[in-house]
N, C-alpha and C positions, 0 to 999 in steps of 0.2 A: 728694701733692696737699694741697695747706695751705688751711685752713676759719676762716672768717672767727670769732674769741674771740664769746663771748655779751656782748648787752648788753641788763644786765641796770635795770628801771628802778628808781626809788626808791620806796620804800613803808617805813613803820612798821616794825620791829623784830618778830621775836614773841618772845614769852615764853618757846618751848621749847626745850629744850635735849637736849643728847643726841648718841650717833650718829645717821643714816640708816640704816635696817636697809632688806635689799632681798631677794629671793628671786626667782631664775630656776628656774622651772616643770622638774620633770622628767616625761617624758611617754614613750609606747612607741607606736615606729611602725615602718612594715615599710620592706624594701627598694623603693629607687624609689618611695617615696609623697610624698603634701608632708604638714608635720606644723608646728602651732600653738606655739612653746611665747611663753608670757606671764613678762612680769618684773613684779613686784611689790613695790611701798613698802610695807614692813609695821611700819615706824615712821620717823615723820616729825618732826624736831624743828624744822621750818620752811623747807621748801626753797622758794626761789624759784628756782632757776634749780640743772641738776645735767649735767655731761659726764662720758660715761664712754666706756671701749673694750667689744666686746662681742666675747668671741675664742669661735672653734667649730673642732673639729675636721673633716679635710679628707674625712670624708663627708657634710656639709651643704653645701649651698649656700643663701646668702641671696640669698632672693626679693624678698619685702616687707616692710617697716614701716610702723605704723601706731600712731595714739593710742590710748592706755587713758582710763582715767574720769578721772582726777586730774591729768595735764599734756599741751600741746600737744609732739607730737614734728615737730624739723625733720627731713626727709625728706634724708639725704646720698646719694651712691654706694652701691650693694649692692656692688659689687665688690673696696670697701678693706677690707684683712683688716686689723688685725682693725677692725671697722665703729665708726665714731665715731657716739654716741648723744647728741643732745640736745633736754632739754628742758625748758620752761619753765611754771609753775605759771599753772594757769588760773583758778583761784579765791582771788579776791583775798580773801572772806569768810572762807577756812575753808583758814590755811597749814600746817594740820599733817594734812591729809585723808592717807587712805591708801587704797589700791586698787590698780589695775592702772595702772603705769606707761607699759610701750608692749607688745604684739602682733607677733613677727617668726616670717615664714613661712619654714620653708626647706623647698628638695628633696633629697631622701635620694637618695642615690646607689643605681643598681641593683646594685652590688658591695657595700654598707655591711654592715657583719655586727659583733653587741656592743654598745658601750655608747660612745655619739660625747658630749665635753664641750661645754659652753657655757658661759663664764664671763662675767661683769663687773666689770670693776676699773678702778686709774688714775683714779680717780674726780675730778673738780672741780667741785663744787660749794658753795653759797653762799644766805646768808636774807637778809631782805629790808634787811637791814643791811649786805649784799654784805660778811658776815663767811665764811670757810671754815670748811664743816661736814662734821666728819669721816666718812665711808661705809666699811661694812665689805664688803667684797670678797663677792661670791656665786655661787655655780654651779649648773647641773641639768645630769639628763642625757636622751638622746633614747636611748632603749635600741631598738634595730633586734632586732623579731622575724618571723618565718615569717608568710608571708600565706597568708591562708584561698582554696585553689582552688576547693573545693564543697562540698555539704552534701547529705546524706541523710537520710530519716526512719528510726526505726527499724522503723515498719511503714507499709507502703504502703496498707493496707487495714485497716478497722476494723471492726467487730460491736457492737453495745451495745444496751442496753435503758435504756429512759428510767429517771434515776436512777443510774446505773451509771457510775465512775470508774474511767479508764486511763492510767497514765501514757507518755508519748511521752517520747522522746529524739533527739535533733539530732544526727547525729555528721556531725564535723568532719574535711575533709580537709585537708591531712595532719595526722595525730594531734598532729604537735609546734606546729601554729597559733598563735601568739602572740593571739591575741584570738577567743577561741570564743564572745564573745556574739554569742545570738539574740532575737529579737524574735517572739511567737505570734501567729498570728491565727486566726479562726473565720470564714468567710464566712457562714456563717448560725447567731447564737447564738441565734437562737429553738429549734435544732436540736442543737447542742454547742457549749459556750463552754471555753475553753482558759486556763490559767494555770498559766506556769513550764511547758509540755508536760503538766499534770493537764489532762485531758480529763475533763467532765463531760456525759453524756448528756441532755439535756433532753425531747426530743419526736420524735416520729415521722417521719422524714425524712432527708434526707441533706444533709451539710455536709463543707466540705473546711479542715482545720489547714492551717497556711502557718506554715512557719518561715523568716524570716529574718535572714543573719548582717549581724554591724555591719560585719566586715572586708567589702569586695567586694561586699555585698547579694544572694551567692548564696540560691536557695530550694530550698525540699523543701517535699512536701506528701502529706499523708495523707486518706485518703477512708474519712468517717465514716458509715456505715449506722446512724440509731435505729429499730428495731423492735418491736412488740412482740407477743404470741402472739394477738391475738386473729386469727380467722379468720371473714372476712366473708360474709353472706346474699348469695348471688345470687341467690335465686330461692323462689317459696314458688308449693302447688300444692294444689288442693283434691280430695278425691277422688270430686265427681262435678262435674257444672257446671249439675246442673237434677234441681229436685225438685219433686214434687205432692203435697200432702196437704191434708188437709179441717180445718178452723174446729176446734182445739182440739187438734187433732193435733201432733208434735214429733218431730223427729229430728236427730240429730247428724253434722255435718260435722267430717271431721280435717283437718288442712292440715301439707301434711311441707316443712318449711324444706329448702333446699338450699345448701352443701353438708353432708352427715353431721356433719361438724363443724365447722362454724359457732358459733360462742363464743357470741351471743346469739340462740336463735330463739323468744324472746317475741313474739308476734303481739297484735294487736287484731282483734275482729269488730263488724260495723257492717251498718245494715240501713238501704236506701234509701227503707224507708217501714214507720215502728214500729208504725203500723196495722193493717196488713198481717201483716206477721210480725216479730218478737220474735225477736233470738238476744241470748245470754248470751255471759259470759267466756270458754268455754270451748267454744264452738261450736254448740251447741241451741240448733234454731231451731225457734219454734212459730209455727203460724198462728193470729192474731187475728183477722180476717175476710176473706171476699173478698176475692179481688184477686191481686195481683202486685209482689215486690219482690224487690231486687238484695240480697244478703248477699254483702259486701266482707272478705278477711282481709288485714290488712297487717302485715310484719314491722315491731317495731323500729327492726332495724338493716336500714337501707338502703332503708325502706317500701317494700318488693315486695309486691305485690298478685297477688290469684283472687278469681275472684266464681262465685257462684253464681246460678241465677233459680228464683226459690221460687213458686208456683204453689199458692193458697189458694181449694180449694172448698166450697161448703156442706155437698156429701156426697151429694146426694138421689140416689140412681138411682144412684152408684157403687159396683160390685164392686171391693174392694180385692185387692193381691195380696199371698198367702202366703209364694211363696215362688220359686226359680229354679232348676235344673237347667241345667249344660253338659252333653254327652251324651259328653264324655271327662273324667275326672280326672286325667288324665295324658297326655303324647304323647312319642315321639321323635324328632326331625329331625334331617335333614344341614344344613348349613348352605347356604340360598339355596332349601331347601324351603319350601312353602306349605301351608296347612291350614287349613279352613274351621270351625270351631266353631260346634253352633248351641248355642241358650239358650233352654229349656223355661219362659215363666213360669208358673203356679200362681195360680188355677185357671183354668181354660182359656180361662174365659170372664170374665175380669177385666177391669175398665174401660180401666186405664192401662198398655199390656205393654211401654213403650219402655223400654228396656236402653243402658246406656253399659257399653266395653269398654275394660281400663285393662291395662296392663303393670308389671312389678316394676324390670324392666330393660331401657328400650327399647334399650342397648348389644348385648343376647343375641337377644331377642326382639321384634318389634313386631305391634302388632292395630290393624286398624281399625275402623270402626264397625259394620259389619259379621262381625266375628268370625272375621276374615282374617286368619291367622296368618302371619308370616315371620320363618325362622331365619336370626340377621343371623353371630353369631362363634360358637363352641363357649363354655358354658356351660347354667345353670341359670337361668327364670326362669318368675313364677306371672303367668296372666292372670287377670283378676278380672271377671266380670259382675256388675252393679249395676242391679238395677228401677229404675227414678223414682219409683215410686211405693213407698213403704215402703222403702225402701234396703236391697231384701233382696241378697243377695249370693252366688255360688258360683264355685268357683277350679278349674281346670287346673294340673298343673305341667308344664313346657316344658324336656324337656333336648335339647339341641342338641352334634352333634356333627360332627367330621371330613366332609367327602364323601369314599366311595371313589373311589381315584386312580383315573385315565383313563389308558389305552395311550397313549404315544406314540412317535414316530420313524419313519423312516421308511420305506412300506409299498410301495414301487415294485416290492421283488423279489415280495412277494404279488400285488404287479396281474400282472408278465409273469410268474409261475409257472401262474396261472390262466387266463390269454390262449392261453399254449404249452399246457394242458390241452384246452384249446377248440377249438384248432389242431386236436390231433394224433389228437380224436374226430370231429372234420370229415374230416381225411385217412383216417381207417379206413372211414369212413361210405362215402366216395368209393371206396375199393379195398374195399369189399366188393361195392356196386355194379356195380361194370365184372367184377367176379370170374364175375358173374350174368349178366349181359349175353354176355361170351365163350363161354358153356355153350348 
């Protein structure tokens, strides 16, 4: 097929001189892929106008051609081997520019295996004097290697504590992959941010690495846990929830954070009327004058709250109380037994004898207000009686164990063994009878 000569127009001379230096891109691409490779003017002594052949070996095929920055390419047949290339300078300003001349796409055959040529030669070309300007021959190669089928992380699951670096690794199937880059990512780097696969822990939370490859865009991904030791307050508990005492008087409330180990159980105490009653940092609470107010303890962490109601008399005409008596110091139950506890207060004839009743472990043991005891699982636990008034206090200990087993199975031959006993003193009863009778 015969392609119509360039023509080329007239323009000014340039000054430079030289050969035409050119460079066809060598590049690595897999079987059956389509792969870029560029030709490039990398010295230019003034080309207006340059034809060349472009020869590639017969695992390429040519797709496309297209312009680079520095001349217009005429678009021929992809299908003439070897491909006639031309083209013509687009900048009249600037005839010795260099850059990328044209862009040819081809597709890699799915059998291609090695190292496939692409040359340029044959050249004719010419400056704006439409003198011939000599070109040196160029070639690259498309080197055919192994495509990436998947990818795996090297751990699926991750542990960390904020501050804490791990490195991650990509592995690439099959090991012999010609292009094993990956790209990282972190979906939540307020959580762990990722570079090159160094995992850095940042904060408390969960975030998931993402690796993916350049070949294929296969992923993997890794599941990042940030933790860190502390252990949070659920719950905080006062040890009674109602106290009375008189104008000048004081006593101490404890407050037990939950759980046992809970990292921070700093509390505050606060009182719904300072007038009233006064409590300190540390849970003394006085009364100030008459009246009535709420004493609030809040944790910290997680402001969990118990109140107590404080209860501020002048004193006149009140017998205060001494002291308290349970009338056991010990008990032992089976489990799912009940026991009633009573609680002696001191002196008999005291103003204010109401009692709250508390458990150590209501898992083991439970009481209610009444001093009703129930054995819940086998173990050990202390019940505590508490006055209102003076916060006097006296303990039980509660051990709780096994119930003995119960017979069971089945008792039918005991019913007819006893039935036929019943029977057969019925029947003598009768033949002794008529024995009498006959005489």
């Amino acid at each position: 097929m015969s392609v119509a000569a360039l023509a080329f127009a007239f323009a000014p001379a340039s000054d430079a001189a030289g050969d035409a230096v050119f460079e066809v891109e060598s590049v690595e691409a897999s079987a059956g892929s389509s792969v870029e490779v560029k030709i490039s003017l990398t010295s230019n002594p003034g080309l207006w106008g340059v034809q060349a052949e472009i020869s590639y070996d017969g695992g390429l095929v040519l797709t496309n051609v297209k312009s680079g920055n520095i001349m217009n390419v005429t678009v021929g047949p992809y299908d003439q081997k070897p491909y006639k290339l031309y083209c013509e300078n687009r900048a009249l300003s600037d005839t010795t520019a260099t850059g990328t001349l044209a862009v040819l796409t081809f597709q890699v055959s799915p059998n291609a295996a090695g190292t496939l040529r692409v040359s340029m030669d044959n050249f004719d070309a010419v400056n704006y004097a439409e003198e011939q300007v000599p070109c040196i021959p160029a070639s690259g190669d498309v080197v055919i290697g192994t495509k990436v089928t998947g990818v795996k992380m090297s751990e699926e699951t991750l542990a960390m504590k904020p501050g804490e670096q791990h490195t991650l690794s990509a592995i690439i199937t099959p090991s012999n992959a010609t292009n094993k880059k990956v790209t990282w990512k972190s979906t939540q780097e307020s959580i762990a941010t990722v570079s090159n696969g160094n995992v850095l822990a940042v904060d408390a939370g969960k975030a998931i690495i993402i690796a993916t490859t350049d070949d294929g865009g296969y992923q993997a991904t890794c599941l990042v846990t940030v933790q860190t030791d502390e252990v949070h307050v659920d719950g905080v508990s006062l040890n009674t929830d109602r106290i009375s005492m008189k104008v000048g008087e004081s006593a101490t409330l404890y407050a037990t954070v939950s759980p046992n180990d809970a990292t921070n159980k700093k509390v505050a105490w606060s009182s719904s009327n300072p007038s009233v009653v006064v409590v300190t940092s540390s849970g003394k609470v006085t009364g100030a004058s008459e009246g009535t107010a709420v004493i609030t303890v809040t944790t910290e962490d997680g402001q969990k709250t118990d109140t107590c109601v404080v209860t501020v008399s002048n004193g006149s005409g009140d017998i205060r109380v001494t002291g308290v008596d349970i009338d056991r110091s010990s008990v032992s139950l089976k489990v799912n037994d009940t026991i009633t506890l009573k609680a002696t207060v001191s002196p008999s004839n005291a103003t204010n004898k109401n009692v709250t009743w508390t458990t150590s472990d209501s898992s083991i043991a439970t009481v209610n207000s009444n001093g009703v005891v129930k054995a819940v699982a086998v173990g050990k636990a202390t019940i505590t009686v508490t006055t209102e008034d003076g916060q006097k206090t006296d303990t039980c200990a509660v051990t709780v164990s096994e119930p003995a087993p119960q017979p069971s199975g089945d008792n039918t031959l005991l019913y007819v063994g006893i039935a036929a006993a019943v029977l057969i003193v019925i029947l003598i009863a009768i033949f002794v009878m008529r024995s009498r009778g006959s005489k």
